[in-house]
C-alpha positions in Angstrom: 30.5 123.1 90.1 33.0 125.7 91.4 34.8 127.8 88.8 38.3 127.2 91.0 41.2 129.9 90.6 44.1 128.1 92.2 47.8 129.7 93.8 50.2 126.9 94.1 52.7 127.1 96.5 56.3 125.0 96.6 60.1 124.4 96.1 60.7 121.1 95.5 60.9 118.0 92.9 58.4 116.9 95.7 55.8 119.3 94.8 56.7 119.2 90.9 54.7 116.4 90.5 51.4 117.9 92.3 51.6 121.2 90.2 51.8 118.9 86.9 48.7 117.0 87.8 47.0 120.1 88.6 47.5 121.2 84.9 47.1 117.3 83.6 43.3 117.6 85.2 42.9 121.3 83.6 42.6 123.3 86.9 43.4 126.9 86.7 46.6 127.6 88.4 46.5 131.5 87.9 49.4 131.9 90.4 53.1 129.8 91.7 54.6 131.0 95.0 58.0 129.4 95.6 61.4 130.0 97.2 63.4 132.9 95.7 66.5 131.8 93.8 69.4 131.3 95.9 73.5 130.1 94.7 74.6 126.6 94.7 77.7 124.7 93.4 80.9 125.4 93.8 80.5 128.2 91.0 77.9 129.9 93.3 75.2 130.5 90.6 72.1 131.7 91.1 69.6 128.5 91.3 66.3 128.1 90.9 63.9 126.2 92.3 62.3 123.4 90.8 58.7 124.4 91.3 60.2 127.6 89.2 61.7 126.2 86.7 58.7 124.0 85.8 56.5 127.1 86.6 57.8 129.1 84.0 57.7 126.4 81.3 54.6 126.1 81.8 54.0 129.9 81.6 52.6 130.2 84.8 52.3 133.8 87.4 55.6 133.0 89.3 56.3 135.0 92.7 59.3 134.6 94.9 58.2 136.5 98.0 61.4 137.2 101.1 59.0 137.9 103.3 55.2 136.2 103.2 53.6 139.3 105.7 55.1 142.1 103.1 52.5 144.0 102.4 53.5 144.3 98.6 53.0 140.3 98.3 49.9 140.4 100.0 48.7 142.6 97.4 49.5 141.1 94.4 48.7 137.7 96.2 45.0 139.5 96.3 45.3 140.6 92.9 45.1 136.9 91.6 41.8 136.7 92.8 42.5 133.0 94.1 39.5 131.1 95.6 42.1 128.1 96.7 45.5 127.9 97.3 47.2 124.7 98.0 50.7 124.3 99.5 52.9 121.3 98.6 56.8 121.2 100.4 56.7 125.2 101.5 57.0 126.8 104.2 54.8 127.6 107.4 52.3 131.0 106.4 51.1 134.1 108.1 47.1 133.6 108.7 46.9 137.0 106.6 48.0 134.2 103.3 46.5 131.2 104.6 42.8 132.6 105.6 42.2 134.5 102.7 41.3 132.6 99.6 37.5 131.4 100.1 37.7 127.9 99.7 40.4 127.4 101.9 44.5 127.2 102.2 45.3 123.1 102.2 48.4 121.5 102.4 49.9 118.2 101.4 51.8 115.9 104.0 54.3 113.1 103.6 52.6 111.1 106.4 49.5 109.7 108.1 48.7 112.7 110.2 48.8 113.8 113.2 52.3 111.3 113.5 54.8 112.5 111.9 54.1 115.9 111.8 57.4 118.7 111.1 59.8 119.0 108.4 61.2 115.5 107.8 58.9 112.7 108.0 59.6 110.4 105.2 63.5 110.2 106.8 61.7 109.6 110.5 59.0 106.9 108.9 61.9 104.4 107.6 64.1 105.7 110.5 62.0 104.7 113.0 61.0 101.0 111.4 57.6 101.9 110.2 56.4 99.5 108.0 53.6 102.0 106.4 53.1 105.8 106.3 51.0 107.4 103.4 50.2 111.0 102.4 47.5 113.4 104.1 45.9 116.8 102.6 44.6 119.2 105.6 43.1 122.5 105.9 45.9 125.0 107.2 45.3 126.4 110.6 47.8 128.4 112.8 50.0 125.9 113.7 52.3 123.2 111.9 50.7 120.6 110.7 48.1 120.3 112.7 44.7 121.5 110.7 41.5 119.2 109.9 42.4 116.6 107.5 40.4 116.0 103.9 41.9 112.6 102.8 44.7 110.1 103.9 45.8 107.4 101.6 48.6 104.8 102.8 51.5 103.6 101.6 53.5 100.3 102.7 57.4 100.9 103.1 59.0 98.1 101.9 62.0 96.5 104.3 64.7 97.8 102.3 62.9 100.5 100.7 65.3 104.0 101.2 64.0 107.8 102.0 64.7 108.2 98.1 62.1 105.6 96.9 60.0 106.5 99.5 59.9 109.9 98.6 59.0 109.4 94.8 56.2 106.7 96.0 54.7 109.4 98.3 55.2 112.0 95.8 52.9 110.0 93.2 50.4 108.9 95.6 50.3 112.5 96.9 49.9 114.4 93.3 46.6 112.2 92.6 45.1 112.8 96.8 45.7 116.3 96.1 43.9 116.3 92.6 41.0 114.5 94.6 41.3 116.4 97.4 40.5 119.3 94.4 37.8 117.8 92.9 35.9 117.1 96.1 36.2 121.0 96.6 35.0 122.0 93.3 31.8 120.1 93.9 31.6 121.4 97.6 31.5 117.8 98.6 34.4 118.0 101.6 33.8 116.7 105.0 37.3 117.2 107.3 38.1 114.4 110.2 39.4 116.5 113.4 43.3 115.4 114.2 43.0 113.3 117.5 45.1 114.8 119.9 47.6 111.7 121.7 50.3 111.8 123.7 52.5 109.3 121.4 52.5 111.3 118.7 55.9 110.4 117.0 57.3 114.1 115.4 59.0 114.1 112.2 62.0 117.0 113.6 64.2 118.7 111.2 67.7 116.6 110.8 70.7 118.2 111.8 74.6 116.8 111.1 74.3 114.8 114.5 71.1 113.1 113.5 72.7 111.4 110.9 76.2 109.9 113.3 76.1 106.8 113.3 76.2 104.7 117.2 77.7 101.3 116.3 76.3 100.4 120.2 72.8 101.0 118.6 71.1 97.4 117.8 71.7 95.9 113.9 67.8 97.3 113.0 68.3 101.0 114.2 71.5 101.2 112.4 70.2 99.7 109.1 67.1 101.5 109.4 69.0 105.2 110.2 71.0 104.3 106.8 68.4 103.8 104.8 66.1 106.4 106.2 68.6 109.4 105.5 69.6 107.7 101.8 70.2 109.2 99.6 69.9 112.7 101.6 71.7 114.0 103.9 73.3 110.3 104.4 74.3 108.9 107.5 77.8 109.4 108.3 80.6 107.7 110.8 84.3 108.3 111.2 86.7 105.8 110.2 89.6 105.1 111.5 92.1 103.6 109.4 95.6 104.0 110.4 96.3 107.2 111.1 93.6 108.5 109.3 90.5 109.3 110.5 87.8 110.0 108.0 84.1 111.3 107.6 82.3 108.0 105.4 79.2 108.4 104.0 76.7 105.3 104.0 74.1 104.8 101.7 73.7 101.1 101.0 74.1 98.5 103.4 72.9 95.2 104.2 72.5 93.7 107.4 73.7 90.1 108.7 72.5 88.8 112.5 75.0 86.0 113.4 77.1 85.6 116.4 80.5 86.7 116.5 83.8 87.8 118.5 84.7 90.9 117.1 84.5 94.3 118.6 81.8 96.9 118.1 83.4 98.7 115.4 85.4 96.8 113.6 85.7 96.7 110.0 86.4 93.0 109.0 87.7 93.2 105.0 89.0 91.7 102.0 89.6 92.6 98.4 85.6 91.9 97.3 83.7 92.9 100.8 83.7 95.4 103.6 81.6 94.5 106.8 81.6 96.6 110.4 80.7 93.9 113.7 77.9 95.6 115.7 76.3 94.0 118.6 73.7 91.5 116.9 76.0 90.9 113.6 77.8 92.2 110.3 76.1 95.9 108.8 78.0 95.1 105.1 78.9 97.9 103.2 77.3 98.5 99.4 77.6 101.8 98.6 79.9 104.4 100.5 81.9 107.7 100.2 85.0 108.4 101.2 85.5 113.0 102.0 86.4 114.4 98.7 85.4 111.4 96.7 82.2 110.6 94.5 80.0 108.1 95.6 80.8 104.1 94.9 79.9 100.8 95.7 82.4 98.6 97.8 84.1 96.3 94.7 85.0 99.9 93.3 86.3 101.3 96.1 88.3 98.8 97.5 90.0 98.6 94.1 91.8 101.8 95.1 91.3 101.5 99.3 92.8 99.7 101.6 91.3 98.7 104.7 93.8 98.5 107.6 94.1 95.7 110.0 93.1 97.8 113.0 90.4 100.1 111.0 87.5 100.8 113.2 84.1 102.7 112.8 83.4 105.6 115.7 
């Protein structure tokens, strides 16, 4: 058995759970790497991440590196002595970080690799209809995503099953691949599968503000599934038009109806208890929305205080 000294690497709730079953199974974690503290909220203070925060309850070596090729990093990196380092929800490394521990740099992936390879794929999975994806542990090599995979384990995605559930799913599944994925290398029992190189590879691209517009003209299934698939982050947005407003809704929850009907692409068909919008193939019926500057509600609460007007239309 190999006597493993382990660097951890993260940011996110996402790799939270990994770290914690690292120190459930009593691995040595003599090093954390994650993203330096940065402000958030409106009072601009100085967050930290989450990885930190559990990091330093848990009295690990914490290091918040600007720059992964600085040569004062690399040597304190070196000073740890790591024989493993495992990445979980980072960011891409220099081969001088990546090739230097002897057992290897591996990473876990939010998808059945090689699709859905980049920065977002448990939004592009749901987004894109899948009815499975999984989670993937790979050997780091110089480019994203691509290295020789250790273990793959899938998960169904249920039909009205959000990014948010999806992500806590993966994120279970993926703490217990990667504790496997650990063992296996301990008793220098890994074998790697080579990613087969197609050309429909679907690509899981960072989302931008226009990713997440809604086009009414888009069929009933590629709207509900865009809504679902950026809920409850970033959220899909559309612009009401309501009067002579015009505002910036969020959607989180919807559900969709296919019927036939006479109304206009668009148009928001209301009363005091429900909110629906006609698109092409039916009603997409509004559950959970926010209006700019508001919190968050479902549609009884909102249209307790909103008023839908006879010519409101979605853009």
């Amino acid at each position: 058995m190999r006597d493993l000294r382990i660097v951890f690497m993260g940011t996110p709730d996402f790799a939270v759970a990994t770290l914690q079953a690292l120190l459930n199974a009593q691995y040595n974690v003599v090093g954390v790497i994650t993203a330096p503290d940065k402000p958030a909220g409106r009072g601009r203070k100085m967050n930290q991440s989450a990885v930190k925060k559990f990091a330093l309850a848990n009295n690990l070596h914490v290091m918040q590196p600007t720059n992964l090729k600085r040569e004062s990093f690399i040597e304190e990196l070196k000073s740890l002595q790591a024989n493993l380092q495992i990445v979980v929800a980072f960011r891409m490394l220099p081969k001088v970080v990546w090739q230097m521990p002897a057992y290897g740099t591996f990473n876990l992936h939010a998808s059945l690799l090689p699709d859905y390879r980049g920065a977002a794929p448990i939004n592009w999975a749901i987004i894109n209809g899948e009815t499975k994806t999984g989670v993937t542990t790979f050997f780091i090599d110089e480019k994203i995503d691509t290295g020789a995979m250790i273990f793959q384990e899938e998960v169904p995605i249920d039909p009205t099953e959000n990014a948010g559930s999806l992500h806590d799913k993966l994120m279970n599944v993926g703490s217990k691949l990667v504790v496997k994925t650990v063992q296996h290398i301990a008793e220098d029992n890994i074998s790697t599968t080579i990613q087969p190189q197609t050309d429909d590879i679907k690509t899981a691209y960072k989302i931008h503000r226009d990713t997440c517009k809604i086009d009414w003209n888009d069929s009933i299934d590629t709207i509900y599934n865009k809504i679902r698939g950026l809920s409850p982050y970033p959220a899909a947005w559309a612009t009401l038009h309501n009067g002579t407003d015009e505002l910036s809704v969020k959607l989180y929850e919807v559900e969709k109806e296919k019927t036939i009907h006479s109304y206009t692409v668009g148009e928001v068909i209301s009363n005091k208890k429900e909110a629906k919008i006609a698109v092409k193939e039916g009603y997409i019926h509004l559950k959970v929305v926010q209006l700019p500057g508001k919190r968050s509600m479902d549609i009884v609460a909102l249209l307790n205080g909103f008023h839908f007007e006879k010519d409101a239309k979605f853009s």
